[in-house]
C-alpha positions as a Markdown table, in Angstrom:
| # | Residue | x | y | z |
|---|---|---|---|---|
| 1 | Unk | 0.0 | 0.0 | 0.0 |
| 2 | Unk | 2.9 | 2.5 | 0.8 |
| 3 | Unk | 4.6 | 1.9 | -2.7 |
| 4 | Unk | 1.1 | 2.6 | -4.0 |
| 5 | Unk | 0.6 | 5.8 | -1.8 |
| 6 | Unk | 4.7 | 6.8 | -3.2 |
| 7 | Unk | 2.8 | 7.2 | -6.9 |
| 8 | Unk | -0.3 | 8.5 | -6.1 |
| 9 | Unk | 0.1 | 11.1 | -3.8 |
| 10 | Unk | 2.4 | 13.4 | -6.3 |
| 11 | Unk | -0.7 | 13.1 | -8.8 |
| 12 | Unk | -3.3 | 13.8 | -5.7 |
| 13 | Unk | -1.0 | 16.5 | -4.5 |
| 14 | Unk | -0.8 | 18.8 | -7.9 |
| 15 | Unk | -5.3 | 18.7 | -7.6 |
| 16 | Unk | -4.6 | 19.9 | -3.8 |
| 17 | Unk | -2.0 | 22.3 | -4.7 |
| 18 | Unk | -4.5 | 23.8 | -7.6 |
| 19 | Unk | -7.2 | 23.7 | -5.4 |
| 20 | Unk | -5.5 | 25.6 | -2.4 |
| 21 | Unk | -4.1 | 28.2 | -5.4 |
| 22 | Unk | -7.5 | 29.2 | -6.5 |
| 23 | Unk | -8.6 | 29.3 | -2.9 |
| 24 | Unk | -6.1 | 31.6 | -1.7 |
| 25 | Unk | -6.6 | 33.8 | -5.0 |
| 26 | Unk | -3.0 | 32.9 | -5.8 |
| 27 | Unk | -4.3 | 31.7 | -8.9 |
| 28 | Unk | -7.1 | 34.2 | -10.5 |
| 29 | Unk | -10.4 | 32.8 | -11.0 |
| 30 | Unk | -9.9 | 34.0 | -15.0 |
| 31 | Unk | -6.9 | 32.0 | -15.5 |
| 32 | Unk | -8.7 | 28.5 | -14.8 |
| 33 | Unk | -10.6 | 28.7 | -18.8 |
| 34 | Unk | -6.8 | 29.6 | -19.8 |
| 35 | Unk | -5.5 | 26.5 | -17.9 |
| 36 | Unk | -8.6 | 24.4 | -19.6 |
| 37 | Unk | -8.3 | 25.6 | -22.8 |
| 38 | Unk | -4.7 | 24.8 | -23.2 |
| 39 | Unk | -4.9 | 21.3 | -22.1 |
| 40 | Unk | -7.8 | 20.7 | -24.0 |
| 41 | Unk | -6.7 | 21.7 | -26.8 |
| 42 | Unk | -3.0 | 21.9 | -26.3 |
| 43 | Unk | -1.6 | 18.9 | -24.1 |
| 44 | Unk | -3.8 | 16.3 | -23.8 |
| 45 | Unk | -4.4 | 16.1 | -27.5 |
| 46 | Unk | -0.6 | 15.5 | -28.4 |
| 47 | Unk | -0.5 | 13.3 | -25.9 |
| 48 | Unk | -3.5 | 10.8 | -26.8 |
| 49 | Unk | -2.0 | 11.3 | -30.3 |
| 50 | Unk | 1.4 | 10.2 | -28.9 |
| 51 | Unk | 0.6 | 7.3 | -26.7 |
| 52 | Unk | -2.2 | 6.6 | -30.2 |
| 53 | Unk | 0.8 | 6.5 | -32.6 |
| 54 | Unk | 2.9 | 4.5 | -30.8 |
| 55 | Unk | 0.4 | 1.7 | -29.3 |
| 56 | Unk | -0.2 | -1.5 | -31.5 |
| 57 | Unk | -3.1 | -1.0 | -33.8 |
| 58 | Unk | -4.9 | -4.2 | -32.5 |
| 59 | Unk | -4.9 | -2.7 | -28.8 |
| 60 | Unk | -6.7 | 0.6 | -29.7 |
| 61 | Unk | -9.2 | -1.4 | -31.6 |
| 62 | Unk | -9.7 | -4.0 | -29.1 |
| 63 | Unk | -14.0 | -4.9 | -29.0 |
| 64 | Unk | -13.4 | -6.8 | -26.4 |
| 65 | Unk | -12.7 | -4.0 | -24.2 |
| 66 | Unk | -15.7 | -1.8 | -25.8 |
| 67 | Unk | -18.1 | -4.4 | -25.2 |
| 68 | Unk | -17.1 | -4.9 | -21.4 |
| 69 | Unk | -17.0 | -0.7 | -20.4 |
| 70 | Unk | -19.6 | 0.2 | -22.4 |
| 71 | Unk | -22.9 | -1.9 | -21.2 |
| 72 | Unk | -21.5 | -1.1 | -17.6 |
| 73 | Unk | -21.5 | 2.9 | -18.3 |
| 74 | Unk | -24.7 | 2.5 | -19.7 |
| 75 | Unk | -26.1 | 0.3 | -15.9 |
| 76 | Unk | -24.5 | 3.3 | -14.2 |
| 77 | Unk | -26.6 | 6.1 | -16.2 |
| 78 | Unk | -29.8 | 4.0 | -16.1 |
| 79 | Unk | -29.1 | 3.1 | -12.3 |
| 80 | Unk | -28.5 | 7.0 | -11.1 |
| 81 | Unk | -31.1 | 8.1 | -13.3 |
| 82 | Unk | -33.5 | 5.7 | -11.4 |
| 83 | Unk | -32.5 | 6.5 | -8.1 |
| 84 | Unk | -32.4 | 10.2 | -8.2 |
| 85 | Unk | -35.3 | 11.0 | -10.6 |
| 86 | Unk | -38.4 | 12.5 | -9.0 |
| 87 | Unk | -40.1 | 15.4 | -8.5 |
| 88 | Unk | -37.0 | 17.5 | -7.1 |
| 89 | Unk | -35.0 | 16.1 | -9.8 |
| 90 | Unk | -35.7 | 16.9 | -13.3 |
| 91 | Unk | -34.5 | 14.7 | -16.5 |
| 92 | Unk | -32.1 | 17.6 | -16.6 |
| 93 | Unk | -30.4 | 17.0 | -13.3 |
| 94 | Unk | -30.8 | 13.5 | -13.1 |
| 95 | Unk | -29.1 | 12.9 | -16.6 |
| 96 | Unk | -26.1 | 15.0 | -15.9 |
| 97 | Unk | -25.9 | 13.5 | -12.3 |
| 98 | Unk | -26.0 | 10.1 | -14.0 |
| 99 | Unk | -22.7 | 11.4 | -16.5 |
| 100 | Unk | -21.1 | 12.5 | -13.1 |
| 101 | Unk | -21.5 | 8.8 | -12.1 |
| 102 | Unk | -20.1 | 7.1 | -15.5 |
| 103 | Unk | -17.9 | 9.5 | -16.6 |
| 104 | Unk | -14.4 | 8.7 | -14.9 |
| 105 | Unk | -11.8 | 11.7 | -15.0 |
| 106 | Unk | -9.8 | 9.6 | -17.5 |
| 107 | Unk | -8.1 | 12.3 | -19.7 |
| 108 | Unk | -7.2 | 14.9 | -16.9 |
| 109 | Unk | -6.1 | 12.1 | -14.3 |
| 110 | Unk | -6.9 | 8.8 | -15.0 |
| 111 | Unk | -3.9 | 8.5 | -18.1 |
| 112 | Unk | -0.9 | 10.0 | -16.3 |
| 113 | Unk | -1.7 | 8.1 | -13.2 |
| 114 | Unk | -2.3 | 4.8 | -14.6 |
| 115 | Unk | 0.8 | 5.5 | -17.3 |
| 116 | Unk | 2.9 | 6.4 | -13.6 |
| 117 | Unk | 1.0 | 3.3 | -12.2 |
| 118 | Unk | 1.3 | 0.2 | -15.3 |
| 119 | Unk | 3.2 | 1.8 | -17.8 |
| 120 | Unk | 2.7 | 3.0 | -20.9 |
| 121 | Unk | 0.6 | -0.7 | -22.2 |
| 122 | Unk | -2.6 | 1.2 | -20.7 |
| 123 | Unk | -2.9 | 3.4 | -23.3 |
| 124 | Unk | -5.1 | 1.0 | -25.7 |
| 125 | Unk | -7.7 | 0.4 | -23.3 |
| 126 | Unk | -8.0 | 3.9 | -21.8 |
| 127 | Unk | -8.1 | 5.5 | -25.6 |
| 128 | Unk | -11.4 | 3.1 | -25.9 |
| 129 | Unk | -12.8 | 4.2 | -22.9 |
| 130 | Unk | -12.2 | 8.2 | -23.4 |
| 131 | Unk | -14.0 | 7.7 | -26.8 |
| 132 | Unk | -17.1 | 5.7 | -25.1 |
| 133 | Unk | -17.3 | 8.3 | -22.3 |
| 134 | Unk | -17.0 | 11.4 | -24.6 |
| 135 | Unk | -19.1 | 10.4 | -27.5 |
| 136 | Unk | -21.4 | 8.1 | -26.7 |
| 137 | Unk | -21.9 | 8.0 | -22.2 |
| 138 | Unk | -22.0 | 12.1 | -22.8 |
| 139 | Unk | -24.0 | 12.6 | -26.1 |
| 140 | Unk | -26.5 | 9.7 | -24.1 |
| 141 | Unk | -27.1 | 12.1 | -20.9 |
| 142 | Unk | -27.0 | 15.2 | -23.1 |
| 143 | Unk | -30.2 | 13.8 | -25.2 |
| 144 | Unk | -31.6 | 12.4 | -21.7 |
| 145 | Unk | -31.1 | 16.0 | -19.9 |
| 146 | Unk | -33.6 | 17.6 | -22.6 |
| 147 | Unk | -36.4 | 15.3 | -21.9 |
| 148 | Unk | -38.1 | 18.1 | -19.9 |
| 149 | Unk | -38.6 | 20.6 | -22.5 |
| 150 | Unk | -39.3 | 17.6 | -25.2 |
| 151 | Unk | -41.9 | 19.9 | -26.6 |
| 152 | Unk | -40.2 | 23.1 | -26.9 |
| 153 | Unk | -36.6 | 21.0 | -28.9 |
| 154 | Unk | -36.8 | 17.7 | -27.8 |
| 155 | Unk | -34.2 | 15.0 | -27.0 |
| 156 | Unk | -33.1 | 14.9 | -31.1 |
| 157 | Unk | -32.0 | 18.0 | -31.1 |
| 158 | Unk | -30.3 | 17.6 | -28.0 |
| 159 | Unk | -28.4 | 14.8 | -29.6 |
| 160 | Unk | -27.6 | 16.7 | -32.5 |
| 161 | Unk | -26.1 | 19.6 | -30.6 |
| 162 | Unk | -24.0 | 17.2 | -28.5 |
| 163 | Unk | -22.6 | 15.3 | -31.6 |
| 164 | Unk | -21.7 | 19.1 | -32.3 |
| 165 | Unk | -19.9 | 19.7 | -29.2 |
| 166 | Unk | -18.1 | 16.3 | -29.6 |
| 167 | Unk | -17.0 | 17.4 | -33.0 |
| 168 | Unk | -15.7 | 20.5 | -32.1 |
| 169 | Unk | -13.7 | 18.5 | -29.2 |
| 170 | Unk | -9.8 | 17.7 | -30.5 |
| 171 | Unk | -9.2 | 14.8 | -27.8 |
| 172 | Unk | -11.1 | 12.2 | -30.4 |
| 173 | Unk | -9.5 | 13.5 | -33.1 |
| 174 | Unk | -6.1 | 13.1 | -31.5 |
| 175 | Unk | -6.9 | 9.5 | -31.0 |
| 176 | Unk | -8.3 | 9.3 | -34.3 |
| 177 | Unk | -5.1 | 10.4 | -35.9 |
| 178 | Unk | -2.7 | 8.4 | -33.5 |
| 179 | Unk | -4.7 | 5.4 | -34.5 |
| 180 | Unk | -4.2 | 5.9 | -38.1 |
| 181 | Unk | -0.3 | 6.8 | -37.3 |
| 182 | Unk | -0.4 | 3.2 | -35.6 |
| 183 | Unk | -2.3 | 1.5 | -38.8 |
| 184 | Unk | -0.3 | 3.0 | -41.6 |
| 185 | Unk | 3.1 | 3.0 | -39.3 |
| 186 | Unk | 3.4 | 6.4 | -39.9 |
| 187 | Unk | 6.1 | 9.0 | -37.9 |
| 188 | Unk | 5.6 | 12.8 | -38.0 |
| 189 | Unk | 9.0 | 15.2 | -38.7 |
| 190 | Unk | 11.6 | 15.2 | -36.1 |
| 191 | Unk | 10.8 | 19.3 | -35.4 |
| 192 | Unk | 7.2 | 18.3 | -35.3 |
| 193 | Unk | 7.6 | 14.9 | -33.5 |
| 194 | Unk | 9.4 | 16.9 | -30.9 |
| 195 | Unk | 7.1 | 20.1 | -30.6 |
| 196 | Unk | 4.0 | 17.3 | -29.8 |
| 197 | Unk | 6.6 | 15.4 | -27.5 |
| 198 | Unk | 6.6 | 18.8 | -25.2 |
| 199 | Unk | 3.6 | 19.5 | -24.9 |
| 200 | Unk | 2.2 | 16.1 | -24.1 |
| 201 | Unk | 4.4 | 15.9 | -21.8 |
| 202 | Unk | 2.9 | 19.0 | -20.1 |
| 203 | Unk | -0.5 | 17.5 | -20.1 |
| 204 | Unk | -0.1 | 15.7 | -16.5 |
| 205 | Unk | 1.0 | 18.0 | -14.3 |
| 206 | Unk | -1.0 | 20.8 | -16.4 |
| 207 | Unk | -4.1 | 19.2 | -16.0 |
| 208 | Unk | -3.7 | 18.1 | -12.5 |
| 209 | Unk | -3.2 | 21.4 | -11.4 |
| 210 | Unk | -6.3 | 22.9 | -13.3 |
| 211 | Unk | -8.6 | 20.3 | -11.6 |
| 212 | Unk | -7.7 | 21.3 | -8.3 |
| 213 | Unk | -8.6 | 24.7 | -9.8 |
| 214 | Unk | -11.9 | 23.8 | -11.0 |
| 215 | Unk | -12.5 | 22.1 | -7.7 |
| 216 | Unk | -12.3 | 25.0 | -6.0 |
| 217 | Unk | -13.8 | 27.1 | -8.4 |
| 218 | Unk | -17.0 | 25.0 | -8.0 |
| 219 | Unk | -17.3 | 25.0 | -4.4 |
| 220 | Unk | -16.7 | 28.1 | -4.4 |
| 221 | Unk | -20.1 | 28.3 | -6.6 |
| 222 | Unk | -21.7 | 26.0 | -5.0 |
| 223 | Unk | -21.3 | 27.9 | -1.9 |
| 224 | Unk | -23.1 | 31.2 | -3.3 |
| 225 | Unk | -25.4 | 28.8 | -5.1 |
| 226 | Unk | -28.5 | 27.2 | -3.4 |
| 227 | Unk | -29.3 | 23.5 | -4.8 |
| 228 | Unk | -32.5 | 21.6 | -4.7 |
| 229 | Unk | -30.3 | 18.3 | -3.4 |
| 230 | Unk | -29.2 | 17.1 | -0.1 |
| 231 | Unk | -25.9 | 16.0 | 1.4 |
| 232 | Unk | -27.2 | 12.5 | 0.7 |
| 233 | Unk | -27.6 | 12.8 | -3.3 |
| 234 | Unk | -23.8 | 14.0 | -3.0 |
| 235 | Unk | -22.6 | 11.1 | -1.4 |
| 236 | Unk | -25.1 | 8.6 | -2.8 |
| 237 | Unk | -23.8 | 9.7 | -6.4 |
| 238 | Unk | -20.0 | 9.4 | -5.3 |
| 239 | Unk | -20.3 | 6.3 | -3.6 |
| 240 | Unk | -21.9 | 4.6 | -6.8 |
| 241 | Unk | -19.0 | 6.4 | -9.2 |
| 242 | Unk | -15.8 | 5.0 | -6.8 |
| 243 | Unk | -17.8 | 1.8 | -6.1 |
| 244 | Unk | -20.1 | 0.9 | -7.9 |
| 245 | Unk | -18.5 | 1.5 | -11.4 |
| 246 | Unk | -15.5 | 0.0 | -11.0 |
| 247 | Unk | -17.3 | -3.1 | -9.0 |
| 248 | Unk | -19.8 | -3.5 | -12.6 |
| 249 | Unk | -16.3 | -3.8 | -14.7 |
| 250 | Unk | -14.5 | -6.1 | -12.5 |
| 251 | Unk | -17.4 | -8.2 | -12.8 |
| 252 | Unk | -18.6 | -8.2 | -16.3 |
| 253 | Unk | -14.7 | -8.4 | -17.2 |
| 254 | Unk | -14.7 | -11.5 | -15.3 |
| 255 | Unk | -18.1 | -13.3 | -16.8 |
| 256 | Unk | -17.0 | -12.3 | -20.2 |
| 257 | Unk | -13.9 | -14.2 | -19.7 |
| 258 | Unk | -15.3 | -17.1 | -18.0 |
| 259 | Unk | -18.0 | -17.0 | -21.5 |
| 260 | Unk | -14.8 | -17.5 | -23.7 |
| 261 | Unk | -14.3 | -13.9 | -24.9 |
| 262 | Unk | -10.4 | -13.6 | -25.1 |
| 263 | Unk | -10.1 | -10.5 | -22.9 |
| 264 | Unk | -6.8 | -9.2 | -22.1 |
| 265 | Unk | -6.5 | -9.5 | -18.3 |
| 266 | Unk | -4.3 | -6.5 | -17.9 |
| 267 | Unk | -7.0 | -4.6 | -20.0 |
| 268 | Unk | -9.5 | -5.8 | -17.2 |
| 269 | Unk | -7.3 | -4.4 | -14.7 |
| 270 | Unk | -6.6 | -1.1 | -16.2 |
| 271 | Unk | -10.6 | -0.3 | -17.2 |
| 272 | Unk | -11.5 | -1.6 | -13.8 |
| 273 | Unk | -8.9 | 1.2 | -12.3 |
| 274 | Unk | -10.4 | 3.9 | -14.9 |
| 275 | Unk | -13.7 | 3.2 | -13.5 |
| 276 | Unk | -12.6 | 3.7 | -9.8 |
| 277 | Unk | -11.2 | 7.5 | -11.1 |
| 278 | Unk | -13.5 | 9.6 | -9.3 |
| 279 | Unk | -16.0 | 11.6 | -10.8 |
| 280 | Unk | -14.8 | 14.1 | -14.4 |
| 281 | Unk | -14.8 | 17.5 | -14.0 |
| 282 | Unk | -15.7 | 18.9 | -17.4 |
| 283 | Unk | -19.3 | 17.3 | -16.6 |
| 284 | Unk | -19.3 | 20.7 | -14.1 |
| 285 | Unk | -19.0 | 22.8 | -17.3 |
| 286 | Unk | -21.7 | 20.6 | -19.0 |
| 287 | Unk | -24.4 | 21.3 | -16.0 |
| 288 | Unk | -23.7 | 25.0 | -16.1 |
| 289 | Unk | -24.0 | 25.1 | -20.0 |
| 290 | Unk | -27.2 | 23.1 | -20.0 |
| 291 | Unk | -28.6 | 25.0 | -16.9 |
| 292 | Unk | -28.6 | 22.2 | -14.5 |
| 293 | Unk | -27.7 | 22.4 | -10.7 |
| 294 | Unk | -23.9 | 23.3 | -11.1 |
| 295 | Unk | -23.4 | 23.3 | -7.4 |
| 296 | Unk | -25.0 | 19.8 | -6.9 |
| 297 | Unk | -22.2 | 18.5 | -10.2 |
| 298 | Unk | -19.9 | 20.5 | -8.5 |
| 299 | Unk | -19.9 | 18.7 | -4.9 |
| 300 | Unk | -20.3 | 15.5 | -6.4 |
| 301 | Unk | -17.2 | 15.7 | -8.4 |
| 302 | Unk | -15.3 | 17.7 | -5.2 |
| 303 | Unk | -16.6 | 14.7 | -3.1 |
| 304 | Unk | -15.7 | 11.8 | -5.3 |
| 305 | Unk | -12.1 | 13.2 | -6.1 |
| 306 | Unk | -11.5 | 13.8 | -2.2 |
| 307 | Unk | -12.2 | 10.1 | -1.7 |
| 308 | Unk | -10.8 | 8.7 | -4.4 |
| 309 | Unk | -7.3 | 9.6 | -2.8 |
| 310 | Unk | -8.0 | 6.6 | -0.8 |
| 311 | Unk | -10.6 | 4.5 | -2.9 |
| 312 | Unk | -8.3 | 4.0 | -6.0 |
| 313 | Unk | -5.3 | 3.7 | -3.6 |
| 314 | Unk | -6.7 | 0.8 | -2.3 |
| 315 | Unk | -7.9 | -0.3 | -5.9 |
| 316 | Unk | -4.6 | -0.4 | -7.4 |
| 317 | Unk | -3.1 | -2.4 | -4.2 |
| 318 | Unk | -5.7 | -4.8 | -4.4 |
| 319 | Unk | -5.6 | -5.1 | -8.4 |
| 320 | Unk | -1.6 | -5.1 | -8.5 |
């Protein structure tokens, strides 16, 4: 458990030190869509092309591992949506509360740590996961959030507007390129190859930082903001992400093994220690563009990253 603790508390310790920057106003609150917009479209894109280009091409296209994670992110949605819809909760907040229980904080956290954690062989199953969770787990609770006003657009349009947004997002286009790199066994320029090098590089410790940032940000929100749910909806939500998720993997991993599907068991492990990630933190920017409860996305998230410090800790030392 200490060895484990050696890697994860650097990674756990750039979110805190974000955090406590934006708290103290060290860091100004206008900075944070800065920090976001350059590992969005700066870091984390060269370095999902990297790890893309340089992963066999049968590992990024591996249905094995789509058929496992994706059945399981679609249990979590329809679970949360059941056990938080009603009459305080709208389709709108119960959908996005339902992303902020599926949608692990892969890109931001989950690849650096589990690169720091396995090595760089994790990169073909997370790549599957990040495009499951960002085109078809978000555009999914996007639809389902408009189900309220299905007379005045309706959930189709919905859709169409979060296909949009996904479209408009470079991470799956970064893995879309690396995989082609990897299929056609293709190298960029040595300037070039070393330009993306950099700045993939950055990505960890970048993105770390901003979602301690965010964090705090959110609270900070949350705490001027008054929201419909109680304490309980925080921690139920939480609970199920750090959990439940990862518990729903593990076992459909293991049942699709024991049915004769050749699944990789290191793949198991590494989707089963994506779905113990706490809670993403883009989903808070999601809620406030679709006028959900921000605060109540916010906590969730704040709660379920807080925990997962210990939760995924324990995941990896009973996994590894």
């Amino acid at each position: 458990m200490l060895s484990v603790f050696s890697i994860t508390i650097p990674f756990f310790a750039l979110v805190l030190m974000g955090y406590v920057a934006t708290k103290r106003a060290f860091l100004p609150l206008a900075a944070i869509p800065g920090l976001n917009a350059y590992v969005l479209f700066f870091a984390l894109p060269c370095m999902l092309f990297r790890f893309g280009a340089s992963t066999p091409i049968a590992q990024l296209l591996d249905a094995n591992v789509f058929i496992v994670y994706l059945p399981c992110a679609l249990i979590m949605v329809s679970l949360t949506i059941a056990l938080t819809l009603s009459r305080k909760t709208n389709w709108n907040n119960a959908a996005l509360g339902a992303l902020v229980a599926a949608f692990p904080n892969t890109g931001f956290m989950g690849m650096p740590l589990l690169i720091a954690l396995l090595g760089a062989k994790v990169a073909g199953p997370t790549i599957i996961t990040i495009t499951i969770d960002m085109v078809i787990t978000t555009s999914l609770c996007v639809a389902l959030s408009r189900l309220d006003s299905a007379g005045e657009h309706g959930a189709g349009a919905a859709l169409k507007k979060a296909l949009l947004g996904m479209a408009s997002n470079p991470m799956p286009w970064a893995i879309l390129l690396g995989t082609a790199f990897s299929a056609l066994n293709l190298e960029l320029l040595g300037p070039v190859a070393k330009t993306v090098e950099l700045l993939g590089l950055s990505a960890s410790p970048v993105a770390l930082f901003t979602i301690g940032a965010v964090l705090a940000r959110g609270s900070g929100h949350s705490a001027q903001t008054t929201s419909s749910a109680s304490a309980r909806d925080f921690w139920l939500i939480a609970l199920l992400k750090l959990f439940l998720h990862p518990l729903l993997v593990l076992l459909a991993g293991i049942s699709a093994i024991r049915l004769g599907i050749p699944l990789d068991p290191f793949a198991l492990k590494v989707i089963v220690l994506i779905a113990a990630l706490p809670s993403a933190s883009n989903v808070a920017l999601l809620a406030e563009r679709f006028e959900a409860d921000t605060a109540r996305i916010a906590r969730i998230i704040l709660v379920s990253t807080a925990l997962a410090f210990f939760t995924f800790s324990g995941a990896v030392t009973l996994l590894t």
